[in-house]
N, C-alpha and C positions, 0 to 999 in steps of 0.2 A: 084545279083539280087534276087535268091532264098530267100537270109537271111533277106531282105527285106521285103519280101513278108508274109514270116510266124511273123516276128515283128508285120506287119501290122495287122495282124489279132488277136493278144493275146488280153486277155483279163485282163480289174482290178478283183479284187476280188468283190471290188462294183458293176461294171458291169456284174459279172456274177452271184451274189447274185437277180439283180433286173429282170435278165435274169428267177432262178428258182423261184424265188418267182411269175412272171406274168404264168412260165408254171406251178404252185402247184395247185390242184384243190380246187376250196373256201369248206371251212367247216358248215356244218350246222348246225352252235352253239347253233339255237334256238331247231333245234329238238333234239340233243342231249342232252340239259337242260332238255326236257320234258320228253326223256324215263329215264334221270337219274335219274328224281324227279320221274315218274312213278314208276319204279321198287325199289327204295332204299324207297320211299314211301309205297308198297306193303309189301317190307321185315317187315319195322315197325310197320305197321298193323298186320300182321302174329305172330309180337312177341307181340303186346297187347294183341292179341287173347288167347295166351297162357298164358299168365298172368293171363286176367281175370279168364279163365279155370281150372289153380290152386289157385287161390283165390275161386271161386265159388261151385269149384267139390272137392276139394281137402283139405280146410282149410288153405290155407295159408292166412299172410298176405298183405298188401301190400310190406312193409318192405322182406320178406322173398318170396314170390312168385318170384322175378327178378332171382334167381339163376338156379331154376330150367327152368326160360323160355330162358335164356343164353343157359343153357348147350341142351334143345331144339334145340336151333335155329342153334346149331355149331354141333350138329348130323345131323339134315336135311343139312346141307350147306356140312358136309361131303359124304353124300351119292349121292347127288345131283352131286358133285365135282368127287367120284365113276364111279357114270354109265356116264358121260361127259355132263351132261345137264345144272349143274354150269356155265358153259366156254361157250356156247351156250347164257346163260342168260347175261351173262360178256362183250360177244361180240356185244349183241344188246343192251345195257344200257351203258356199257360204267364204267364210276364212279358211277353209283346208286347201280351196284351190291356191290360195294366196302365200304359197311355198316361195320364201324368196325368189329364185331364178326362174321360174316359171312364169310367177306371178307379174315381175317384174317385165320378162318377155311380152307376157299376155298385154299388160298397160301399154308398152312401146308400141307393140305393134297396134292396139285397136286406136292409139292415138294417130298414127301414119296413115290410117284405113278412114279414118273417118276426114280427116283434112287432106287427103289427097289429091281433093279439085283445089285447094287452095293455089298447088303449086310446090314444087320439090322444095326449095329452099325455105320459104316463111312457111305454108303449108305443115309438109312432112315435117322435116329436120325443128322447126321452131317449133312445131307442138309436139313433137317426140322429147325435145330434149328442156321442155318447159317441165316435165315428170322426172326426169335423167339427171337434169342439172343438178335438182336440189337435192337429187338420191348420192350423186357422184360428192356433192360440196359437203356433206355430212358423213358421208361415209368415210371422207379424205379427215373431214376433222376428229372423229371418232379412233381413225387408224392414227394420226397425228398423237391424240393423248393417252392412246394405249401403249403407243411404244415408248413415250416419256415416262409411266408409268412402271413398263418395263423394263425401263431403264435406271428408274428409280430404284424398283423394289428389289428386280434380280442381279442389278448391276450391270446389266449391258449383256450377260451372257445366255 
């Protein structure tokens, strides 16, 4: 009669999927669109700003001004990521913080921050660039079949 009893009460896997899906609390996809467009919106502002700044103040050109508002933007995203107010901004945005060069900053470095008793070399450098490696090997292959691509379509020119 016991083995009955506990029979009777198992559950499908379907039935206890529709079970946690009615207990999950609903997600509030519109307002997390708005702070992720707010703030991934913000960062890009921030990096015009600098743009024009070294175009303006500085002599660069358009052509040339991007690199040094790059290496700007992924200083600030490191020190921000530093004193913990990155992960603060990450937490309330969501995906807007996650603005390629920032974002990727932000990963580098909390990877360095957090293995740094490891030890410089396996530590830092092996957990910084176990996130890096697989950005750089894909990104090589992506650039790899865009310019075959390019070379396809437009001819080499």
């Amino acid at each position: 009669m016991a083995n009955q009893k506990k029979k009777n009460l198992t559950m499908t896997q379907q039935e206890y999927q529709q079970l946690a899906k009615a207990q999950e609390p609903k997600r509030p996809v519109v307002k997390n669109c708005f702070r992720a467009f707010l703030v991934g919106g913000t960062i890009c502002l921030i990096g015009e700003c600098f743009m024009q700044m070294y175009i303006k103040w500085f002599g660069f050109t358009e052509k040339t001004a991007g690199n040094p508002t790059v290496a700007s933007l992924i200083i600030i995203a490191v020190i921000l990521t530093s004193f913990g107010v990155y992960d603060k901004i990450a937490q309330w945005a969501g995906a807007g913080s996650a603005v390629p060069v920032t974002g990727f900053a932000n990963s580098l470095c909390s990877a360095a921050i957090e293995h740094r008793a490891e030890g410089i070399v396996l530590g830092i450098g092996g957990n910084m660039f176990k996130l890096a490696g697989s950005v750089i090997v894909f990104g090589t292959v992506a650039a790899f079949f865009v310019g075959i691509a390019h070379l396809i379509f437009m001819g080499g020119s």
